[in-house]
N, C-alpha and C positions, 0 to 999 in steps of 0.2 A: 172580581167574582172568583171564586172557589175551585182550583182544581178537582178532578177526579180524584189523584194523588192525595192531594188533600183531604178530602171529606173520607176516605179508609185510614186515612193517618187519626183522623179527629178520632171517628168510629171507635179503633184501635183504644185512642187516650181514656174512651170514654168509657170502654169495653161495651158497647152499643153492637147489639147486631142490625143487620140491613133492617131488619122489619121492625127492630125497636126507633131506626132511624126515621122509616117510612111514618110508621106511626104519630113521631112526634112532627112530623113535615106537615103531615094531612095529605100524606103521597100513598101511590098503590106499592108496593113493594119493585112490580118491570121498573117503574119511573128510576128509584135508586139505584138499582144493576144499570141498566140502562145509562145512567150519568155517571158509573165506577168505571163502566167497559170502554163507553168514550164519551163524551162529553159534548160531541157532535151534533149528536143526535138528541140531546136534553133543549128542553124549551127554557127561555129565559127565567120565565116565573117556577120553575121547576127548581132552578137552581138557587135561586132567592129563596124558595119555601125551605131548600137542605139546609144553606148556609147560616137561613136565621136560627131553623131549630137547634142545632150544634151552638151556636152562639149563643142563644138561651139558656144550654146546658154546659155554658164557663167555657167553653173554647174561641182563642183568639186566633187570625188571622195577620201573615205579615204579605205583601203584594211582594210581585215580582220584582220593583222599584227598592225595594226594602232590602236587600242584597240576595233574591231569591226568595220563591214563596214558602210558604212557613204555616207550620200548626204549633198551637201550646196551651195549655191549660190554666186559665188567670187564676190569678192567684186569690182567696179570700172569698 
């Protein structure tokens, strides 16, 4: 699952602001602040709704296991 760190790094690649994030999630705009500020307080399905939308929009994910987590732009 998606850091915080993460999904502003994706955001960033994507040049996506929060409400074009929310949008593409099917989220209210608190939900995404909310999961940037901490990640605590974000419900499971919240975070799945960010991570898929950024993923739909070419952004790949590397896990913590992978030698630290990781954001990138696929290629093609």
């Amino acid at each position: 699952m998606i850091t915080p760190e993460q999904c502003r790094v994706a955001r960033k690649i994507l040049g996506w602001s929060i409400a074009q994030l929310a949008t593409a999630a099917g989220l209210g705009i608190h939900a995404v602040v909310a999961f940037e500020a901490t990640d605590s307080q974000a419900r499971h399905a919240t975070k799945v709704k960010i991570q898929g939308a950024l993923e739909s929009a070419g952004i790949e994910f590397s896990a913590e296991e992978a030698g630290g987590p990781g954001v990138r732009l696929r290629k093609g």
